[in-house]
C-alpha positions in Angstrom: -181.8 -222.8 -49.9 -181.9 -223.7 -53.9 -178.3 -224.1 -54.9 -176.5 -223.2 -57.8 -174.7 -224.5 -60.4 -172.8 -222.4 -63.3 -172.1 -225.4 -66.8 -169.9 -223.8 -69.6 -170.6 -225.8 -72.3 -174.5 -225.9 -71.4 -175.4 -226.7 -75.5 -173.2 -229.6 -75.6 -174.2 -233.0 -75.3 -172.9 -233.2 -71.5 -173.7 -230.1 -70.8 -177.3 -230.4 -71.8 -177.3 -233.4 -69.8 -176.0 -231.9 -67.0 -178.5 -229.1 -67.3 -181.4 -231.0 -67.4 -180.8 -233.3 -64.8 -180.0 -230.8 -62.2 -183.2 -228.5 -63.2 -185.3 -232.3 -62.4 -183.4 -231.7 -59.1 -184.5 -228.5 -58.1 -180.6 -226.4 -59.1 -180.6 -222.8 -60.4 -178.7 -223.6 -63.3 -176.4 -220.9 -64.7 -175.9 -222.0 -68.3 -173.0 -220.7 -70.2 -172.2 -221.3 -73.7 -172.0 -219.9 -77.4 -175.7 -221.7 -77.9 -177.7 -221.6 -75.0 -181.4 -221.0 -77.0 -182.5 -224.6 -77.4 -182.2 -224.7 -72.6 -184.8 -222.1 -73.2 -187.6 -224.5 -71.9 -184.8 -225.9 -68.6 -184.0 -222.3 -67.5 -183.8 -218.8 -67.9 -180.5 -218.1 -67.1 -178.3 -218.4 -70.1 -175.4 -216.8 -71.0 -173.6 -217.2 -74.2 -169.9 -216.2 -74.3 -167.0 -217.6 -77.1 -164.7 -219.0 -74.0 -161.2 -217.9 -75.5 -162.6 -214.5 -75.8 -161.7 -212.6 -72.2 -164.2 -209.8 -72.4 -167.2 -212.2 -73.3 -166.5 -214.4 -70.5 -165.9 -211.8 -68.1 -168.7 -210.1 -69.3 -171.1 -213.6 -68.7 -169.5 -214.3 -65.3 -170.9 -210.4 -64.3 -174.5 -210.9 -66.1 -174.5 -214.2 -64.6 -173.5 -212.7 -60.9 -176.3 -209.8 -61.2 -178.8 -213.3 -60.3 -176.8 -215.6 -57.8 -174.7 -214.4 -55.0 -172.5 -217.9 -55.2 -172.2 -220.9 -56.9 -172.1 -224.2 -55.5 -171.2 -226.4 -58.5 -168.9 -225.1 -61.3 -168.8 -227.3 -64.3 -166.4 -226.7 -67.7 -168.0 -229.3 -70.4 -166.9 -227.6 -73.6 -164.6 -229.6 -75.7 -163.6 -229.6 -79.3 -161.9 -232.1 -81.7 -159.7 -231.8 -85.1 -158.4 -234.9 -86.9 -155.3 -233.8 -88.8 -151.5 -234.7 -89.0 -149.5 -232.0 -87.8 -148.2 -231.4 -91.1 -151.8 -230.5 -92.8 -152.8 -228.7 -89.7 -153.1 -225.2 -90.1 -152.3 -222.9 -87.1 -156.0 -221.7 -86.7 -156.9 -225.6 -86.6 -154.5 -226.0 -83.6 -155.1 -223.4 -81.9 -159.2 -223.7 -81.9 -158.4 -226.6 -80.5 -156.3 -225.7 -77.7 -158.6 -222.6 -76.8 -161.4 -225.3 -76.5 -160.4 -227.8 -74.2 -157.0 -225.7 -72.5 -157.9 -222.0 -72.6 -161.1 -221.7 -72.0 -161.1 -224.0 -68.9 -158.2 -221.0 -67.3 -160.3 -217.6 -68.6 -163.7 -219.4 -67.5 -162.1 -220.7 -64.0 -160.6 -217.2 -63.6 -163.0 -214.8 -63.8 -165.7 -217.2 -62.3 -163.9 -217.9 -59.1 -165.1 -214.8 -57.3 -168.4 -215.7 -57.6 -167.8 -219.7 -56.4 -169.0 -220.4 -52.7 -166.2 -221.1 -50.6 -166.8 -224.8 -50.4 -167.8 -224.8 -54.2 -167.0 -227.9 -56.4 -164.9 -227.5 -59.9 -165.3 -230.6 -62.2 -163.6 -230.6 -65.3 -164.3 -232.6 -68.2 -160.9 -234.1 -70.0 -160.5 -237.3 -71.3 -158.6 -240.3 -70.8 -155.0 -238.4 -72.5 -152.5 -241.5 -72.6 -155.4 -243.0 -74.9 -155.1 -240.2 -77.3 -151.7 -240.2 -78.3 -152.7 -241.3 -81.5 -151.5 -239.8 -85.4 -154.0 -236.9 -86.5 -154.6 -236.4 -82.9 -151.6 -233.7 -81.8 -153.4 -230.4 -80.9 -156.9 -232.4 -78.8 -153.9 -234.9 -76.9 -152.1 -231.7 -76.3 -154.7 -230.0 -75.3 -156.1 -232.5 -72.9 -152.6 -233.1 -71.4 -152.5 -229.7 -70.5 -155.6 -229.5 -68.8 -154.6 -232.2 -66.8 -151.5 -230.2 -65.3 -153.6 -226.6 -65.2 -156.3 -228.9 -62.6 -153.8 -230.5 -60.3 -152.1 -227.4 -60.0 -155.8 -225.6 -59.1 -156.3 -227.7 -56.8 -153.1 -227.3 -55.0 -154.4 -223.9 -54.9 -157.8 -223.9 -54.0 -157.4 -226.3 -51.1 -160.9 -225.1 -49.6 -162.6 -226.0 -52.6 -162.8 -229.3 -54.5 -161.5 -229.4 -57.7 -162.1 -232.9 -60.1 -161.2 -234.0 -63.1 -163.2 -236.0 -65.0 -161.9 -238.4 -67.7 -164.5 -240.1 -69.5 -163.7 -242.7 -72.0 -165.7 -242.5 -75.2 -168.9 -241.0 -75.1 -171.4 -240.6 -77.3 -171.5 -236.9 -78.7 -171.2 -235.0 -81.8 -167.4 -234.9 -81.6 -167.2 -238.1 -83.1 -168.5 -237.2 -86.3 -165.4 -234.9 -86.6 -162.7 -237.9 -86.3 -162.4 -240.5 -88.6 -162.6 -243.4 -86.0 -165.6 -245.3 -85.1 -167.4 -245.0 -82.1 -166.5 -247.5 -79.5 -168.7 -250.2 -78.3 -169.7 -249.4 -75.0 -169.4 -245.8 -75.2 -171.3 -243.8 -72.3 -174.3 -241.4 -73.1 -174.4 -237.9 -72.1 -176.8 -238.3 -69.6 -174.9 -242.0 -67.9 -171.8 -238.9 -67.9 -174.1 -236.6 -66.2 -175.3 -238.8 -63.6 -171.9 -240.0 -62.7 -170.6 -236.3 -62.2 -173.2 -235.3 -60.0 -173.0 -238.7 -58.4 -169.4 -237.7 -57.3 -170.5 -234.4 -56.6 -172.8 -235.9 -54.0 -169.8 -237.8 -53.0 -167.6 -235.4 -52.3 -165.2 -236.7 -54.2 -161.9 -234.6 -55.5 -158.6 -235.7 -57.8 -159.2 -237.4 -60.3 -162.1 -239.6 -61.5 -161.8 -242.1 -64.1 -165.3 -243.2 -65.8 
């Protein structure tokens, strides 16, 4: 039976990833994101939906639900990034932010989690928080803080299902040319990411997983 896997965030650099290699692997691949056009030629199951909007992603869980009866692997790779100290930072700058990386992963979890198998996989992507205490930083290290507390405590919840968070350390995506740091030596591609995560999906694995 094909499985199938639902990636918010499909247009990003992960979620592309992500998307491509599980289409090599034979997936139905549910992909869900404000710009899902360019995965045209990796499926035809796109969705787009703005993730702090309730209705849109309610409305993309249904479409996406008139096509699979369940979903096997559940994946939430959006992520944004603002560089600003807290006194520059305008309200709409924090809260974009926090809608990103904190809100979107609750309305997107949700309203998809009637439509998960009962023995479905959640993976998360955060990032490595303690790093990111750092000045300009407030609203992502916030952010990403949070979403470690909203996991644990869904995973508490869903005992039947296996929740993970991922916290990759610097990878190599568009976000850094919103910071003004340097990318790290070292950093991982999208696709070493993607191959990791389904590696661990593979696995089993569950908690969280530090790459």
């Amino acid at each position: 039976m094909t499985r199938s896997a639902m990636i918010w965030g499909a247009g990003g650099g992960i979620g592309h990833a992500l998307v491509a290699k599980l289409k090599e692997e034979g997936w139905r691949v549910l992909a869900m994101g404000r710009h899902t056009d360019e995965l045209s030629d990796l499926t035809p199951y796109r969705y787009e939906a703005e993730v702090a909007d309730p209705e849109s992603v309610e409305g993309a869980v249904a479409k996406a639900s008139l096509q699979v009866d369940q979903v096997d692997l559940w994946i939430y790779a959006v992520g944004d990034i603002n560089a600003s100290r807290v006194v520059d930072s305008s309200p709409d700058d924090w809260q974009r932010i926090i809608d990103a990386n904190l809100t979107g992963a609750y309305l997107t979890a949700h309203h998809s989690l009637p439509l998960l198998a009962i023995d479905a996989h959640l993976v998360f992507l955060g990032a490595v928080s303690e790093r990111l205490r750092l000045p300009r930083l407030s609203a992502y290290a916030a952010a990403k803080s949070g979403l470690e507390g909203f996991v644990e405590v869904l995973r508490k919840e869903e005992r039947k299902r296996r929740v993970t968070l991922v916290r990759p350390a610097a990878v190599d995506t568009d976000l850094w040319t919103k910071v003004p740091f340097k990318l790290p030596q070292g950093a991982l591609s999208p696709e070493a990411v993607a191959d990791q995560l389904l590696a661990a999906y593979r696995d089993g694995y569950r908690g969280v997983l530090d790459l």
